[in-house]
N, C-alpha and C positions, 0 to 999 in steps of 0.2 A: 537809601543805599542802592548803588546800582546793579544789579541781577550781571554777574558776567556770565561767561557760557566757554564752551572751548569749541571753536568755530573752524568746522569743516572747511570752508572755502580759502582760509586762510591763514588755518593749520595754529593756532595762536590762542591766549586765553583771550577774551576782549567783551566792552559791554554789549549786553545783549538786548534783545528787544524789549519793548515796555509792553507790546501786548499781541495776539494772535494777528498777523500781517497774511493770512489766508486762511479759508473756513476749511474745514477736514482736519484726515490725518495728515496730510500736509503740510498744514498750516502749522501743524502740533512739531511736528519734526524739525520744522524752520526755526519754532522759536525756541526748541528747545537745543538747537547748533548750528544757527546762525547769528553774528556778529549783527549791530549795527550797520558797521564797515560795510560790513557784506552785503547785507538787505540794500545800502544805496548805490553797489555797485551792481546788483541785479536792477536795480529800478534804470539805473541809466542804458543796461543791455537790453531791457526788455521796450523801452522807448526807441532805441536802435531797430527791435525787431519789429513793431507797430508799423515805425515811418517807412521800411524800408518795402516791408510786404505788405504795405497798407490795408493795417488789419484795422476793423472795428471792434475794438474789442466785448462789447457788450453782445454778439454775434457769439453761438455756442460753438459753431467751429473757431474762431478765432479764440474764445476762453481756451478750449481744450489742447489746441496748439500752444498758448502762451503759457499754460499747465504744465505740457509737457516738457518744453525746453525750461522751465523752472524746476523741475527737477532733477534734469541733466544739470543746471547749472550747479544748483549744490551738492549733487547727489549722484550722480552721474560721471560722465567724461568730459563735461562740459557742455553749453550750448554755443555752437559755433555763429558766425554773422552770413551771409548771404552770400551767395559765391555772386563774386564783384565787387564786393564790398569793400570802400576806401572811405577811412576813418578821417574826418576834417582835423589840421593842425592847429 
């Protein structure tokens, strides 16, 4: 049976993750009120944030940036894009 959750970022009941998607308290918070849905619309912003500010992200300043705009994103006011930034149609 699928684990649903009521999911912060999208305000809704909806399935939830199958397992801890970040180590910490963090991680704990995520999977306990974030969607599926959600987890793959952070994966696509956080791939936005990589290419744009061409981070590596196995580099501890780039983890802790991409930390911190992950929890603005569900937790937060949001993580915004890059001032410039024009989304491909």
């Amino acid at each position: 049976m699928t684990r649903m959750v009521t999911c912060v970022l999208l305000g809704k009941e909806a399935p939830g993750l199958d397992r801890l998607p970040y180590p910490g308290e963090l991680g704990q918070r995520i999977f306990a009120n974030v969607s599926r849905e959600a987890w793959q619309k952070w994966l696509g912003h956080q791939t936005m944030l990589i290419n744009e500010y061409r981070l590596t992200p196995i580099e501890p300043k780039a983890r802790k940036f991409l930390e911190e705009e992950m929890e603005k994103f569900f937790f937060g006011d949001g993580s915004a894009a890059p001032e410039g930034f024009v989304p491909k149609e």
